[in-house]
SEZADO-537275 format. One line per field, with one value per residue (C-alpha): residue number from 1; x negated, y negated, z negated; residue in three letters. Coordinates in Angstrom, 2 decimals, m for minus. Layout:
<sites>
resi <- c(NUM | ...);
X <- c(X | ...);
Y <- c(Y | ...);
Z <- c(Z | ...);
resn <- c(ala | ...);
</sites>
This chain:
<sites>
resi <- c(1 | 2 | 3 | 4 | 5 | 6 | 7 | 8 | 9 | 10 | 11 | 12 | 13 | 14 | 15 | 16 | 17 | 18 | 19 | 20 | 21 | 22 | 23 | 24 | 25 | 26 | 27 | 28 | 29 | 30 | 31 | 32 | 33 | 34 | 35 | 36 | 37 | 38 | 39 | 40 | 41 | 42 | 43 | 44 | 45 | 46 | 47 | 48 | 49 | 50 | 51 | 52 | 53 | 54 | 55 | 56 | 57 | 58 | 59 | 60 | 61 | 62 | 63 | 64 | 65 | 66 | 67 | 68 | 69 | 70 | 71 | 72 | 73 | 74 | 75 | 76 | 77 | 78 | 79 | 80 | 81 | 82 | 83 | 84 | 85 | 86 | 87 | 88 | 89 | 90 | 91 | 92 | 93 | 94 | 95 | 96 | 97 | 98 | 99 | 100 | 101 | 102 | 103 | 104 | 105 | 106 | 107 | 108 | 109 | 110 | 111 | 112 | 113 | 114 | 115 | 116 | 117 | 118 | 119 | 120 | 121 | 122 | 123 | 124 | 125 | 126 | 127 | 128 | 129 | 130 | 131 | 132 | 133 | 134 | 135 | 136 | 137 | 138 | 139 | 140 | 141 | 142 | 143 | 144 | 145 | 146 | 147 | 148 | 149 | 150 | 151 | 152 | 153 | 154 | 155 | 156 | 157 | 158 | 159 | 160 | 161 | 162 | 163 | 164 | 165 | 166 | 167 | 168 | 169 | 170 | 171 | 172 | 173 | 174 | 175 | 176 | 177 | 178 | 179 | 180 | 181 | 182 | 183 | 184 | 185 | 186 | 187 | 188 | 189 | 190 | 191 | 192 | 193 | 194 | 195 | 196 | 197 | 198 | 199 | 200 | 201 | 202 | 203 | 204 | 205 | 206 | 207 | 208 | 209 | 210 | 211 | 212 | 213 | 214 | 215 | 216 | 217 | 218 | 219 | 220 | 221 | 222 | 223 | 224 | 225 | 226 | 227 | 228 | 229 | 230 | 231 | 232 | 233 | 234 | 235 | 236 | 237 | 238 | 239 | 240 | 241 | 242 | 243 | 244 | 245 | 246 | 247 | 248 | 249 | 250 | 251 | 252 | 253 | 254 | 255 | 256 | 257 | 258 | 259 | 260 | 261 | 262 | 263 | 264 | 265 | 266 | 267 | 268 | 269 | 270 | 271 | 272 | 273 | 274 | 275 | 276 | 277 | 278 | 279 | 280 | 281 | 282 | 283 | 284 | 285 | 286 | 287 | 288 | 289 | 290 | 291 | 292 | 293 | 294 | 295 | 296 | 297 | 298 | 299 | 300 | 301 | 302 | 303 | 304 | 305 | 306 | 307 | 308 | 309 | 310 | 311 | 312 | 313 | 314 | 315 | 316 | 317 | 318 | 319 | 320);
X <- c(0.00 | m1.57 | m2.21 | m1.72 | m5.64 | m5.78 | m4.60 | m6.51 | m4.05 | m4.48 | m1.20 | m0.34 | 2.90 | 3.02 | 6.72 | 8.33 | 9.56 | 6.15 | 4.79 | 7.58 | 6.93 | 3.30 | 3.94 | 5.67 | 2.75 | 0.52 | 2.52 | 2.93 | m0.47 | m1.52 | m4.82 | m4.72 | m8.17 | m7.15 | m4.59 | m4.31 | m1.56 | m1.16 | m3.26 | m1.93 | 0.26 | 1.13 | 4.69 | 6.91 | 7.26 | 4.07 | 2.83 | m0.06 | m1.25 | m0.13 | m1.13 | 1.33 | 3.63 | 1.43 | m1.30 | m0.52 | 0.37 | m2.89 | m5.00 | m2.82 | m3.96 | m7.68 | m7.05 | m9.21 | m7.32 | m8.32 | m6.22 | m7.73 | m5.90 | m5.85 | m6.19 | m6.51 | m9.91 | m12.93 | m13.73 | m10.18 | m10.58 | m14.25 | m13.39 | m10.37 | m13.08 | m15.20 | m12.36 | m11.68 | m8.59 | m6.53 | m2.95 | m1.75 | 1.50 | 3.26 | 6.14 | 7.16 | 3.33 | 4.60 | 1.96 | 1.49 | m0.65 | m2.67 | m3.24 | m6.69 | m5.39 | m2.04 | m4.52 | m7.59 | m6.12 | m5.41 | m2.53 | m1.00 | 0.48 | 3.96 | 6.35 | 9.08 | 11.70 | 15.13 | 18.07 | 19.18 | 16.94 | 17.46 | 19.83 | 18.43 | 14.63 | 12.96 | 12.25 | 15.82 | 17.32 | 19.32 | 20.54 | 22.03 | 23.52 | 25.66 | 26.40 | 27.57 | 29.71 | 28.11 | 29.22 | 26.16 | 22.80 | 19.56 | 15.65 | 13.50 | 10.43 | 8.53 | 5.56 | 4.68 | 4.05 | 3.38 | 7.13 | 8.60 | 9.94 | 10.70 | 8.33 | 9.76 | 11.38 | 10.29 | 12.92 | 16.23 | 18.55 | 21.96 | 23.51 | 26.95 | 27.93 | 30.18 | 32.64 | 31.49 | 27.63 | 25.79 | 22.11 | 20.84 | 23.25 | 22.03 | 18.70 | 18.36 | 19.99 | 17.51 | 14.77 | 16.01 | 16.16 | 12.79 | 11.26 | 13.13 | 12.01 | 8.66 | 7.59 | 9.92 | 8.19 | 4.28 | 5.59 | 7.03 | 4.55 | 3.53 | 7.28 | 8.61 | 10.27 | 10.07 | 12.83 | 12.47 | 15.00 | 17.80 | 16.88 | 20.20 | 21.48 | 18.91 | 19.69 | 17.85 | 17.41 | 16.18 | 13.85 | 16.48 | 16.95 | 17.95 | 20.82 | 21.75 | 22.20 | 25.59 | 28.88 | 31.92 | 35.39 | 36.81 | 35.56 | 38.15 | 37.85 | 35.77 | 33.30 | 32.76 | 32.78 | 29.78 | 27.85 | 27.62 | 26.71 | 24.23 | 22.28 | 23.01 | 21.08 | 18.40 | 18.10 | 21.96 | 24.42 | 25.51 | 28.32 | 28.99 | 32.01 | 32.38 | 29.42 | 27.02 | 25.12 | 26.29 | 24.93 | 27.70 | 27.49 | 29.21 | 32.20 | 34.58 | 37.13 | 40.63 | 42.81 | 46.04 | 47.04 | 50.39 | 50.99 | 49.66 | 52.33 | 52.11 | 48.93 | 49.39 | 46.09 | 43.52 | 40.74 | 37.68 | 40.09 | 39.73 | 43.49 | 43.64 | 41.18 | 41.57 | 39.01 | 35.81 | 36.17 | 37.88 | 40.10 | 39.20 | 41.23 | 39.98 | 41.21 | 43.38 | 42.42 | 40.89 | 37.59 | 36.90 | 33.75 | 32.13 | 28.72 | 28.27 | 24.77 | 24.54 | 21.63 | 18.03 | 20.33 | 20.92 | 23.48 | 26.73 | 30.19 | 32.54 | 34.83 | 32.11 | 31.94 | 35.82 | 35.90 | 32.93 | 35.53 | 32.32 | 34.66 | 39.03 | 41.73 | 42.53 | 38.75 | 37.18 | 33.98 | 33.33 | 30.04 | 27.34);
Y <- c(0.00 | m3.38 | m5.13 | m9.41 | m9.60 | m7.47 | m10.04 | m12.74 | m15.23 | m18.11 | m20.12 | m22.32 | m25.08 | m28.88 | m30.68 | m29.73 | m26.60 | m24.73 | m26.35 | m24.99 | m21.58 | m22.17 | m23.12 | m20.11 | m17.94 | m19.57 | m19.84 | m16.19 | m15.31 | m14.26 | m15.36 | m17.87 | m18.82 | m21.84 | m23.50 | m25.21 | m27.96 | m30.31 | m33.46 | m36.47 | m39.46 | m42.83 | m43.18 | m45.52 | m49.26 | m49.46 | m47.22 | m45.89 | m42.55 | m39.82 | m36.16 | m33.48 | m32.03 | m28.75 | m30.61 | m32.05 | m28.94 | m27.10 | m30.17 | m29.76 | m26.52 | m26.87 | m24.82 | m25.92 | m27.71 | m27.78 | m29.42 | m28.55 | m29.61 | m26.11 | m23.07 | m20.96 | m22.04 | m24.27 | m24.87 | m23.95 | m20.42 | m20.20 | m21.99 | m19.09 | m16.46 | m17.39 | m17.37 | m13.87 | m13.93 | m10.36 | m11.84 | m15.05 | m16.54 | m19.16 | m21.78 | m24.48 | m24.88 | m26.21 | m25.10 | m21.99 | m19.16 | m17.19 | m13.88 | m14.22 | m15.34 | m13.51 | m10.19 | m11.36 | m10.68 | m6.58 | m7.09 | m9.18 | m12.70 | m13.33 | m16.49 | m17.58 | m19.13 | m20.41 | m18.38 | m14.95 | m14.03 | m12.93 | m15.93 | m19.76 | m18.99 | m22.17 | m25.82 | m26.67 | m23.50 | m25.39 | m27.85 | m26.08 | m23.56 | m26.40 | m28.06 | m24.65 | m24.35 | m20.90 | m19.41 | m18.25 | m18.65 | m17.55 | m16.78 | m14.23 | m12.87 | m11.31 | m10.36 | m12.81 | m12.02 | m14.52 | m14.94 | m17.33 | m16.19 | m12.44 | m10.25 | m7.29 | m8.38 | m7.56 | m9.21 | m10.56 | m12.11 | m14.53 | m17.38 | m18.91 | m22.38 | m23.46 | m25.95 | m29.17 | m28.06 | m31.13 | m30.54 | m31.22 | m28.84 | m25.73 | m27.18 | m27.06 | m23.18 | m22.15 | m23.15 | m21.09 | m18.04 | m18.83 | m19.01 | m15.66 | m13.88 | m14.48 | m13.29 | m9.85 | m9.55 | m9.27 | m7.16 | m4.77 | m5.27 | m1.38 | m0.09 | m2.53 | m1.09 | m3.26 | m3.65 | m4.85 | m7.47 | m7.64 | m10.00 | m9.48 | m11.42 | m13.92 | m17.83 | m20.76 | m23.66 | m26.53 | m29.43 | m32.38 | m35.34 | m38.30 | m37.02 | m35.02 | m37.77 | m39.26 | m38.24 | m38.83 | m39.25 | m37.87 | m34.50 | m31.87 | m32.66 | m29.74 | m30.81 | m34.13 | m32.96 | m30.45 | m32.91 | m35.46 | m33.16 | m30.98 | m34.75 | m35.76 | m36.95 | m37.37 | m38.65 | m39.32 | m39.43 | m42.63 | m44.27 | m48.15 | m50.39 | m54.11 | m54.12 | m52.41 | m49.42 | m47.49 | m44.10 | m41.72 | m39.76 | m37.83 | m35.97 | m34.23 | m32.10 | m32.98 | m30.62 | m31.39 | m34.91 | m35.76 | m38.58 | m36.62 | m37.53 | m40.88 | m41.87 | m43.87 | m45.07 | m44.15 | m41.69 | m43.30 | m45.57 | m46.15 | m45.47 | m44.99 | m44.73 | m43.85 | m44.12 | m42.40 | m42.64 | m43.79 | m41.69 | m41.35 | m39.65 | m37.38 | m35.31 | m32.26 | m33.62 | m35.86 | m36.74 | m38.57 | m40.26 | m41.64 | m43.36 | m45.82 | m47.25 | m50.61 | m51.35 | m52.42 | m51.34 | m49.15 | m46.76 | m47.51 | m45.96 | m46.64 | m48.09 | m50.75 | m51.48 | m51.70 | m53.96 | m56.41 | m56.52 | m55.08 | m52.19 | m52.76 | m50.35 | m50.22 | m50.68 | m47.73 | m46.15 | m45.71 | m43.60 | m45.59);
Z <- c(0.00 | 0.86 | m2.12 | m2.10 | m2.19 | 1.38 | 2.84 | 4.47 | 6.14 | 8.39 | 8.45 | 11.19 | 11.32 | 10.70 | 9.90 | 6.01 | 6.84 | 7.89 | 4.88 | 2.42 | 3.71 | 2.90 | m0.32 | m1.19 | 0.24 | m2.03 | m5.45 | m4.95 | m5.24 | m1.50 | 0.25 | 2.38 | 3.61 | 6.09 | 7.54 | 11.20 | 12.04 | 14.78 | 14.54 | 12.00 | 13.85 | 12.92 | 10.96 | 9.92 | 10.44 | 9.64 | 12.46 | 9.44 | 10.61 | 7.31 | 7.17 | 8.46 | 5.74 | 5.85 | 5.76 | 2.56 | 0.90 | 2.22 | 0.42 | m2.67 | m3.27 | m1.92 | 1.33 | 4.33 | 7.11 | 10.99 | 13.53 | 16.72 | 19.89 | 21.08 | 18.66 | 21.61 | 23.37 | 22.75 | 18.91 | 17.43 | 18.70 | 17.25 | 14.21 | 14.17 | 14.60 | 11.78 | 9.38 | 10.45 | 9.19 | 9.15 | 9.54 | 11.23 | 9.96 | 11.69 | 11.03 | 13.11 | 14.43 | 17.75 | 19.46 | 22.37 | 20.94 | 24.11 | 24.26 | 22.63 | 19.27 | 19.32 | 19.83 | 17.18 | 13.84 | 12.46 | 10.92 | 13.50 | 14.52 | 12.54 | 12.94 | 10.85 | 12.89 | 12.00 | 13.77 | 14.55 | 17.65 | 20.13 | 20.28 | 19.95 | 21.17 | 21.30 | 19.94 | 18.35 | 17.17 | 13.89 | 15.79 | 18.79 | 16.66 | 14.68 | 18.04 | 19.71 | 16.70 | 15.52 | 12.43 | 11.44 | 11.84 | 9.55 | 9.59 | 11.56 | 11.07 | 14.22 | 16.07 | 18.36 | 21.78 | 24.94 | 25.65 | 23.80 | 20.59 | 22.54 | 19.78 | 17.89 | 14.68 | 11.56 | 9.27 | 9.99 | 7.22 | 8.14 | 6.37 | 7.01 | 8.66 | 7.07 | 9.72 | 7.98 | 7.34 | 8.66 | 9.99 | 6.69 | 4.90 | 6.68 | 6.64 | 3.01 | 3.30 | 5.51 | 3.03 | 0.48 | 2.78 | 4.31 | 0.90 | m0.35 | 3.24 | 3.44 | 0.52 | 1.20 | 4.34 | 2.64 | m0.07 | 1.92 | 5.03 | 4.82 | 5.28 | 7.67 | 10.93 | 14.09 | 16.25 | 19.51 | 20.92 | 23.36 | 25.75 | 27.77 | 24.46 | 24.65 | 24.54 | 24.32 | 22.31 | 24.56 | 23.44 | 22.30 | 24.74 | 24.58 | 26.26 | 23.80 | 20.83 | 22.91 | 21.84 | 23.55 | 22.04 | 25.27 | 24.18 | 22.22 | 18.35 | 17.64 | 20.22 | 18.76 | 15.54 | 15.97 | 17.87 | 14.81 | 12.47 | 14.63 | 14.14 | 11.04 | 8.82 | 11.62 | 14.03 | 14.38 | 17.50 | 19.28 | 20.92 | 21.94 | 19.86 | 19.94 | 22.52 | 20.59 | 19.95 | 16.66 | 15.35 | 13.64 | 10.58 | 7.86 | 10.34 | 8.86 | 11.38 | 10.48 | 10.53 | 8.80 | 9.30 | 8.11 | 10.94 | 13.97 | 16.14 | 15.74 | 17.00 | 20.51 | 20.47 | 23.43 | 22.62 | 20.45 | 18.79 | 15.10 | 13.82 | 9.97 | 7.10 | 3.61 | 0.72 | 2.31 | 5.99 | 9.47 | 11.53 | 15.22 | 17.97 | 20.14 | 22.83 | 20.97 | 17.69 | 14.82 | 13.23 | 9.91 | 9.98 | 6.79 | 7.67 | 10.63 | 10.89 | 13.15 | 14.94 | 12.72 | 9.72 | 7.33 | 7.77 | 5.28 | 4.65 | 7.22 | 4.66 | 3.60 | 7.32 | 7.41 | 4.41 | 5.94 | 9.09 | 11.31 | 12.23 | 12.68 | 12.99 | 17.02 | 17.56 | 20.24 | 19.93 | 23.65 | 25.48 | 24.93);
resn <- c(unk | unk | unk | unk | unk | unk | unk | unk | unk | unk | unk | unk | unk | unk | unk | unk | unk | unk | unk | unk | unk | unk | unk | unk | unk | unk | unk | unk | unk | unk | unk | unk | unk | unk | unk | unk | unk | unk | unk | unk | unk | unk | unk | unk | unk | unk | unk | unk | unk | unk | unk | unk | unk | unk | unk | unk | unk | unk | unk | unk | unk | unk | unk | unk | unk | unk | unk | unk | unk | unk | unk | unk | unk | unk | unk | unk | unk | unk | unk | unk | unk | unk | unk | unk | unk | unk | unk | unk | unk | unk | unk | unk | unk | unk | unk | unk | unk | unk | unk | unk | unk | unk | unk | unk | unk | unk | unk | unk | unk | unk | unk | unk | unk | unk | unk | unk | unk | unk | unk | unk | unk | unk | unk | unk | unk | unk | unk | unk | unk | unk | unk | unk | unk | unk | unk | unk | unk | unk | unk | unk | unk | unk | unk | unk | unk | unk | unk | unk | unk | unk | unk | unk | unk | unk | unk | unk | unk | unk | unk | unk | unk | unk | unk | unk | unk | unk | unk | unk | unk | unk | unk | unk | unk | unk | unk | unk | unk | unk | unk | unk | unk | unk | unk | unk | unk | unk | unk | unk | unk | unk | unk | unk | unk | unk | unk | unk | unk | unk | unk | unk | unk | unk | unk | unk | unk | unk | unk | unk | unk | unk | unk | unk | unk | unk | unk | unk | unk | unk | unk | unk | unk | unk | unk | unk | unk | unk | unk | unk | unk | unk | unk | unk | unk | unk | unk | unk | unk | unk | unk | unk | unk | unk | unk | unk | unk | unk | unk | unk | unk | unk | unk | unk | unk | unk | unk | unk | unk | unk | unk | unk | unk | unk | unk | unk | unk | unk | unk | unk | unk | unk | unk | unk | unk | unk | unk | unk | unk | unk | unk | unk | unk | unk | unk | unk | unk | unk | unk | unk | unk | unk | unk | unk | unk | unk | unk | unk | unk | unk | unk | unk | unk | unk | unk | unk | unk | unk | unk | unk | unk | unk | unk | unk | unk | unk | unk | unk | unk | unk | unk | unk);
</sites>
């Protein structure tokens, strides 16, 4: 049975969630010998240049850092080599691992990623599971290969979405499980039985665009709905009232509204509000929304806004 110290991991991701998982590694006891993450960038206002959020947790607990531009060649590969590390595990690293690396350690290359492969391969799994109106979603564990997320999995566990889970809500839920499954996955590392995946059941998660952060009252309630929250708290969804550009947050699908029948307002339009958000019909349905934010300001409640007469009833959010 491999014992904690048998391990020698290198662990490889950058935003918070790569470095929570590495955090867990190392409260737990196991060996992790260095860590690589994508190259620091300027934040803020400011524009001052702060270490990654693996970074910072690496330093925290004395663990050398490299951020190479490419782990797979040049000096990120040899600096990979002289580590000799005998497991790789990865979490939101953003960053292509060749053949090379994916081949160099014994034990093998594992990433943690955040849905239910085969479905949601790719760069926005959370998101595009909220927007898609899943039910579920959760964290797996597998052998990397060169396709994209397409490795045998090693350790598959689901939570629910619940139908007014923001992004940040199932965010925080995937943390827990990510914490609880990486740690099952090294203890039980000896015992584990792959299983490969279904790629006829494969679906992708595309990089988010610009595109993608417009919502459109037109749309059926639902659809509206699960665009706001697949973006909320960041980086929010937009739409044009009064002439300018607003970002939506806090939806809440209405489903039982007393007055239904009386609404002969156009779709977009602001209709009713009560004492923590503003009604909005949509096609086949209603949203609440509860936070507005107006442009170079803070987001507030929508009733605030109401009350400061920056939002009506009969104003329209239109496309923006």
């Amino acid at each position: 049975m491999t014992k904690k110290d048998d391990f020698r991991i290198v662990f490889m991701g950058t935003p918070e969630f790569g470095g929570i998982v590495l955090e867990e590694i190392i409260k737990n006891g196991y060996n992790v010998i260095g860590v690589f993450s994508q190259p620091d960038k300027p934040k803020g206002r400011g524009r001052k240049v702060e270490p990654t959020y693996v970074k910072s947790i690496a330093l925290k607990y004395g663990i050398p850092v490299f951020q190479p531009k490419s782990v797979s060649k040049g000096e990120g590969f040899e600096t990979l080599v002289k580590l000799n590390p005998n497991i790789i595990i990865t979490a939101a690293f953003g960053k292509i691992l060749r053949k090379n690396v994916l081949e160099y350690p014994e034990k093998g290359c594992w990433n943690v990623h955040a849905s239910l492969l085969p479905k949601y391969r790719g760069a926005a799994p959370i998101q595009r599971a909220i927007e898609n109106g899943e039910k579920e979603t959760g964290i797996t564990i597998y052998k990397m290969a060169e396709a994209l997320d397409a490795g045998d999995i090693a350790i598959q566990k689901a939570i629910p979405i619940d139908i007014n889970d923001n992004l940040g809500a199932v965010y925080n839920k995937l943390v827990v499980l990510a914490k609880e499954i990486i740690i099952e996955f090294l203890e039980k590392f000896d015992s584990l039985t792959l299983v490969s995946q279904d790629d006829s059941l494969a679906t992708y998660a595309e990089k988010i665009t610009s595109e993608d952060l417009k919502v459109n009252f037109n749309w059926d309630a639902i659809k509206v709905h699960n665009k706001i929250r697949a973006y909320d708290p960041i980086p929010g969804v937009s739409c044009e009232i009064r002439g300018e550009i607003v970002k939506l947050f806090g939806s809440e699908l209405v489903e039982n509204y007393s007055k239904k029948e009386e609404i002969p307002y156009e779709n977009g339009t602001i209709f009713d509000k009560d004492n923590t958000g503003i009604y909005v019909k949509c096609e086949n349905g209603i949203v609440k929304i509860k936070e507005i934010q107006f442009p170079n300001k803070r987001k507030i409640t929508t009733i605030d806004a109401i009350n400061g007469r920056k939002l009506n009833i009969g104003d329209r959010f239109v496309s923006a």
